[in-house]
N, C-alpha and C positions, 0 to 999 in steps of 0.2 A: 647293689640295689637294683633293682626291676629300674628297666626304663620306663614303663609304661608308667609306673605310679611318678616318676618327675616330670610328667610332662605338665604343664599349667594349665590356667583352665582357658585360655585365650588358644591354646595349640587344641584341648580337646572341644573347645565348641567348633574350630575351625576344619579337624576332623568330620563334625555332625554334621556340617553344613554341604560337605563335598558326601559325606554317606548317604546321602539325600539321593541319590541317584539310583540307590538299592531298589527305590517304589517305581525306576522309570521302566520302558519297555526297553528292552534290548533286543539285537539281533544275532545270534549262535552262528554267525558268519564268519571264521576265523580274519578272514581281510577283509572284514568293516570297516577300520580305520583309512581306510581308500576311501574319499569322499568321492561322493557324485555331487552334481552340480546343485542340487534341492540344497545338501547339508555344507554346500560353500558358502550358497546363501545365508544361511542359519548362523553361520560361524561368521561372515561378517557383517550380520545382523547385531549380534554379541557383542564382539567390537566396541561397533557403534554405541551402543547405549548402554556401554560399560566406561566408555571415554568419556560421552556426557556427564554423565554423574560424577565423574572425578573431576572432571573440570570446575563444575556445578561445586561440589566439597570446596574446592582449593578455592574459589573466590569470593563465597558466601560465608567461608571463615576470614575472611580479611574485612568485608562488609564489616562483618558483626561483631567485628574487634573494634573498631574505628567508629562506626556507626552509634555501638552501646555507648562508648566513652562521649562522643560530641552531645549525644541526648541526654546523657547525666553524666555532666562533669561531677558534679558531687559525690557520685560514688568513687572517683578515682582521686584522692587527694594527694598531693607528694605529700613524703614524709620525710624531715631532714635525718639525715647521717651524719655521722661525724666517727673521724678516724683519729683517735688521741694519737697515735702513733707519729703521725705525722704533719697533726693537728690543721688537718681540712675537716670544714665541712661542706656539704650539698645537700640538694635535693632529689630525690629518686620518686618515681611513683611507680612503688612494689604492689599495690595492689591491681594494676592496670598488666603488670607484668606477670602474677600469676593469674589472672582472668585469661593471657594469650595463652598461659600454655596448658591451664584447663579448656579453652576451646581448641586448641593445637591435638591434645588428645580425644577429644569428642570425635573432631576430624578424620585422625588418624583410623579408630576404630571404626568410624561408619565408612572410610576406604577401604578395610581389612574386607567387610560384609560385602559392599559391591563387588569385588576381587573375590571374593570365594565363593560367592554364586555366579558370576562367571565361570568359573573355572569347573564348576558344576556341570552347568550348562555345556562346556566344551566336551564336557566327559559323554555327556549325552548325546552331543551331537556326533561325536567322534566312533561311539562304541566303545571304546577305552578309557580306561582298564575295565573290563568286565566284572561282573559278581561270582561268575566263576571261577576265574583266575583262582589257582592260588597265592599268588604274591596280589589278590584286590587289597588287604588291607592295608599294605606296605607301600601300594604303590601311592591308596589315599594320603598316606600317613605324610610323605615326598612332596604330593601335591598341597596341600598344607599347607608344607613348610613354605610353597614359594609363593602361596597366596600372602602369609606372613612375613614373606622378606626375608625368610629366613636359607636362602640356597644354598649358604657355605661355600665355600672354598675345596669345590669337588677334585680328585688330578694327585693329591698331597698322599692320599694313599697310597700311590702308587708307582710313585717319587719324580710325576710329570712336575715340571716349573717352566712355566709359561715365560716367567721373565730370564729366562736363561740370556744374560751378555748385557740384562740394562742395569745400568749405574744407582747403585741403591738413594742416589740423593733425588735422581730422574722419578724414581720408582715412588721415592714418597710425596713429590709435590706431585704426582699427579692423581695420586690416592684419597691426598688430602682437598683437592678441589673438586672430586669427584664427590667424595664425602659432603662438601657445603655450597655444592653448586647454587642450590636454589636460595639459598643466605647473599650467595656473593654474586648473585645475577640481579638480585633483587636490591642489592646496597649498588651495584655498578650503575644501575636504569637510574637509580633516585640520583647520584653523582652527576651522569649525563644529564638528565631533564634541569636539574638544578643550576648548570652551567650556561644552558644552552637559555632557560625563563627567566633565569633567577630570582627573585621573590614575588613577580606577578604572578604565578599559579597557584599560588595558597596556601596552606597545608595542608588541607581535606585532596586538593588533587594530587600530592606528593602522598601522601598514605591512600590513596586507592591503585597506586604506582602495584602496587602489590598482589592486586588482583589478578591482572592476567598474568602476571610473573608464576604465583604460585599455583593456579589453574595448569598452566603450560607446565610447572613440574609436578602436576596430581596426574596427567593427559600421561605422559612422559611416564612415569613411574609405573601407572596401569597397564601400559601398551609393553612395558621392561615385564611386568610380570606377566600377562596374555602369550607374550612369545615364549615365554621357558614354559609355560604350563604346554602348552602346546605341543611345542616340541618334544617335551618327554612324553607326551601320549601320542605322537608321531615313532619316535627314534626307538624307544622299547621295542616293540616288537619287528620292528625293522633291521635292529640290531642283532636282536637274537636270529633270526633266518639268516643276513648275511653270514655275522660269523660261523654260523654252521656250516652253510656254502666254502667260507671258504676252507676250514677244516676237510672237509670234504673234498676240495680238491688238492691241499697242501700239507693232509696231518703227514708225510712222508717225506716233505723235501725241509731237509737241515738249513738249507740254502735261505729261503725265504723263512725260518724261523727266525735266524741268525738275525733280520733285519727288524723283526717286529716292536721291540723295546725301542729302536734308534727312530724308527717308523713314526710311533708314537707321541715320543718327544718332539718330532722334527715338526709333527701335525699340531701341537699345545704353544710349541715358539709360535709359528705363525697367527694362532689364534689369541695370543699374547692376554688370555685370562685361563683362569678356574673356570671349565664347563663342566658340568654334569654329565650332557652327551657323550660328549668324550669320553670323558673318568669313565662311564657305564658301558660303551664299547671298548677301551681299553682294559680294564676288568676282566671282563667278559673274552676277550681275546688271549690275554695270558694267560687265564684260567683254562679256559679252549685248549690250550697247546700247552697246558704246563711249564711257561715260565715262570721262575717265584720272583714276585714283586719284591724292590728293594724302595731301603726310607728315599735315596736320591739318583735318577739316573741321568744324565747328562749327553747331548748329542755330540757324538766324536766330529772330529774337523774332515776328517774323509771318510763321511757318510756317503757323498754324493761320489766319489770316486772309487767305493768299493759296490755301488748300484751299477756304476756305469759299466762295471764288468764281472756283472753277474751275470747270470742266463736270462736266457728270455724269459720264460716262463716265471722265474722270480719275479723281474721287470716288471712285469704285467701283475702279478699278484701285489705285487706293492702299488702300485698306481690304483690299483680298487681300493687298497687301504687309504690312501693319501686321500682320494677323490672321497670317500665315505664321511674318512674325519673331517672334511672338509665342510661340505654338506651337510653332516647332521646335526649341527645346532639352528640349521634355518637362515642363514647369513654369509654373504661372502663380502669383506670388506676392499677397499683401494689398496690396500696396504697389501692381504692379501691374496689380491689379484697380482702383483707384482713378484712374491713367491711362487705363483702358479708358472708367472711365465720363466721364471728360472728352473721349474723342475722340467717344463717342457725343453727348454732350451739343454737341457742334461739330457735328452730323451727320456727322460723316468717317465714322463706324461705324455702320452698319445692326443688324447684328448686336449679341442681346443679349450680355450677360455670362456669361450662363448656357448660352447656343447657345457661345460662345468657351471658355468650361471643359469642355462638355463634346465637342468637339472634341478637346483638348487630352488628356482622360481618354481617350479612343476610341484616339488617336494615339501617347500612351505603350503604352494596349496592344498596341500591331502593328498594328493597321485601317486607317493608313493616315490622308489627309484628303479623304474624300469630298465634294464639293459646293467646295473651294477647288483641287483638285486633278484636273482630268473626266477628265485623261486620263489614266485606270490600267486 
């Protein structure tokens, strides 16, 4: 079956909204996407009153949960239940409970709309993806998806696993808290305030507890999906030039092939998730040099001791790859900062720590990467 006809109509109005940018003016500048300082502005003008209004969503649905209920209690009446089974019964009040989560999806949906005219607007400010392109509708189609939450699990094509050596018990509690952060941030504050007041504060001040919790994870959520939109209308074409480069200087050496798969994985451990950047420069890199991707590739235990006595000039072609994958999702964490400085300490990496963040800071702002990238 055609993918196009299963897409929903929540994926194809979120398409409209990003094709919206067909009517703007564009510039036939191949490196557009190199901001200058007017379209920095712009971009964290964007931002800004893209975080507002998520904010604004996430606390004026909690308002207006709580607010409707105390101005008519009659419309929320519990209803008792009863469980023969084990013959309890209670009281619940199920209509108070689907009124949350019919304004829980009002919510959601008017987040979807801010987030996708954002990311509009990033298109615009950015020049990317162009209407020329041939991959514009494809690349709309991506953007989309991450306006909808929808990024997936990029990396799995091409048999990267990020949690290569963590313990699958580690792996699920931290998926599942990731999962219900804003649930259990928001039952943790009502525990603490409840402790710390105990019944002088009331109950209207323990249910507005909820306001800025869920504000701060609309803020949070918006600002998660502003950075990956972003970034893939940074790192596409970014990517594509590197890997040509380095083709260009490496389709001949066996040597520095030999490492690109181990490369890769080595670059996905550290970043310890599913990035798209990645998966999309990894791709694009095998394909480059005709490696065929397998379902799982795993990094060997002397990776770093068959680098250490390779040639130079491998060396150095690996160190662009490391420092790329490193860079192009727009983030370098503590974690790995601490990888960086064992690759140096191997000499794989010439480059300090501090030359590599602030690359990294230059690159999230639209400049591009100078000195790993020559040909812009």
């Amino acid at each position: 079956m055609d993918k196009v006809k299963q897409k929903g109509i929540l994926q194809k109005t979120a398409e409209r909204i990003i094709l919206e940018v067909e009517n703007e003016n564009y510039t036939n500048d191949p490196n557009a996407f190199i901001l200058d300082d007017d379209e920095t502005r712009k971009l964290q003008r964007i931002y800004r009153d893209t975080l507002f209004w998520s904010g604004f969503l996430g606390g004026i649905g909690v308002i207006l949960l709580f607010c409707t209920k105390y101005a008519f209690p009659h419309l929320f009446p519990k209803t008792l239940i009863h469980l023969p089974i084990v013959d309890y019964s209670f009281k619940y009040n199920i209509i108070f409970t689907l009124y949350g989560f019919v304004l829980a999806y009002i919510e959601l949906y008017l987040l979807y709309y801010v987030n996708l005219k954002a990311i509009k607007k990033l298109v615009v400010v950015c020049n990317y993806p162009h209407p020329s392109n041939p991959d514009f509708k494809e690349e709309v189609v991506k953007l989309a998806q991450v306006g909808l939450e929808k990024a997936g699990k990029h990396g799995k094509e091409i048999g990267m696993n990020p949690y290569q050596g963590v313990p699958k018990i580690a792996l699920t509690l931290y998926l599942l808290v990731n999962f219900y952060k804003a649930a259990l941030s928001n039952i943790l504050i009502r525990v603490v305030i409840s402790r710390l007041g105990g019944r002088t504060l009331g109950r209207v001040f323990m249910d507005m507890l909820g306001v800025p919790v869920f504000a701060f994870w609309n803020i949070l959520a918006s600002r998660k999906i502003l950075h990956e939109a972003r970034i893939r209308i940074f790192s596409k074409p970014l990517t594509e030039k590197f890997v040509k480069e380095m083709f260009h200087l490496h389709q001949h050496d066996k040597e520095f092939q030999s490492f690109i798969y181990d490369t890769l994985q080595y670059i996905s451990i550290i970043k310890r998730n599913y990035n798209y950047s990645h998966f999309m420069f990894g791709n694009l890199l095998l394909k480059t040099f005709s490696i065929p991707a397998v379902a799982k590739h795993e990094l060997p235990e002397n990776y770093f001791e068959r680098l250490e006595h390779s040639s130079e000039k491998t060396k150095r072609g690996i160190e662009k790859v490391i420092i790329f994958g490193m860079v192009i999702d727009g983030k370098i964490s503590a974690s790995e900062i601490v990888m960086i400085k064992k690759a140096i300490d191997h000499k794989i990496i010439l480059s300090t720590k501090e030359e590599i963040q602030l690359l990294c800071k230059n690159y999230y702002k639209g400049k591009g990467l100078p000195g790993l990238v020559s040909i812009l």
